[in-house]
N, C-alpha and C positions, 0 to 999 in steps of 0.2 A: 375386529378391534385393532389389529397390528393395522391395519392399509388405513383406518381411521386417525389412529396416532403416526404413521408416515405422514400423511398428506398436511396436518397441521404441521409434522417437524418440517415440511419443505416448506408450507407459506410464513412461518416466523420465519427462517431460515431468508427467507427472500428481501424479508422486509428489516433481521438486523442483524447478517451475514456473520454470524459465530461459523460457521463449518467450513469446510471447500468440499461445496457438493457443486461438480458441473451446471450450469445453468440454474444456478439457485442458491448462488454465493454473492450476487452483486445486488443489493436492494435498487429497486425500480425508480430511475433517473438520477443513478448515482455510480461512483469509481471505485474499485475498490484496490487497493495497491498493499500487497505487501511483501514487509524489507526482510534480508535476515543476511545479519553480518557473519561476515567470511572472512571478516578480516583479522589483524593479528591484535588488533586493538579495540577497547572498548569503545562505542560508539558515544560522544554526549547528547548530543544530538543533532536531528536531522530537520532540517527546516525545508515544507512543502510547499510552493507559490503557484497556485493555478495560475491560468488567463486573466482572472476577474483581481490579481493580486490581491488574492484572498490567504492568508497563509495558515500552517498547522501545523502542531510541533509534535516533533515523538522524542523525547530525552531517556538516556539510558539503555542504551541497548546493548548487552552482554555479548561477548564473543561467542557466536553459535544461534542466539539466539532470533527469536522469527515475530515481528509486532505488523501489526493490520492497520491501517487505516483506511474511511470510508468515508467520502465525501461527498458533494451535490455536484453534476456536472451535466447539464441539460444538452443534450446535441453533443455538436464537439472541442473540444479544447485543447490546452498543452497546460504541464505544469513544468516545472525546473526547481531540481534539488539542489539545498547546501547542506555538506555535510560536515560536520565538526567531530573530533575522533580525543578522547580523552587525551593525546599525547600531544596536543595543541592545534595538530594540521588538521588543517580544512581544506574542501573538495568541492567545488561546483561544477555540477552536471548540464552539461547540456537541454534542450527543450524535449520531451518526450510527447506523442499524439496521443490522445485519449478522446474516446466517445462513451455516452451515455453507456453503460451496463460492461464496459471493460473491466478485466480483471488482470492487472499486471504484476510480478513478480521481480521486485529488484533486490538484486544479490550484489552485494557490496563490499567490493575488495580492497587488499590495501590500496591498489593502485588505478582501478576501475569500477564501474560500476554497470552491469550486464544485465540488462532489462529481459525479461520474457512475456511476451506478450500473450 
């Protein structure tokens, strides 16, 4: 019974990435990227721009805290953050490489922003 209910929690898992379980956190032709501010301020928000300028927004994000987003990204592409910080300043990041089934970690500081790939 337990290896019966594992193997559904991996294939929902796969297909709408609530966990970070190794190889079964990124749903199948898609990105999954998440933020968690480190900074000293609240975050308003963060604006996500793939390749296809397609955008996504994640608003509000508390000091400490860690939000996900999961996107469609067939093959390869780049996406490029702006970030906007409750205390007015804004932050545009550079282009970052992304392929189908990546799962990247951006940690977001006052004065940087430190990708893990």
């Amino acid at each position: 019974m337990f290896l019966i209910i594992s193997i559904i929690l991996l294939f929902v898992n796969k297909h709408f990435a609530y966990f970070e379980i190794p190889f079964f956190s990124v749903p199948t032709g898609c990105v999954r990227i998440d933020f968690v501010n480190k900074s000293s301020n609240k975050i308003k928000l963060i604006r996500i721009i793939n390749g296809r300028n397609s955008q996504f927004l994640k608003p509000n994000i508390e000091i400490g805290e860690k939000c996900t987003i999961v996107f469609k990204c067939s093959g390869e592409g780049i996406y490029k953050l702006n970030i906007e910080f409750e205390s007015g300043r804004k932050y545009d990041v550079d282009e970052r490489y992304i392929e189908s089934g990546y799962y990247n970690k951006e940690l977001i500081y006052d004065r940087e922003v430190v990708t893990i790939y």
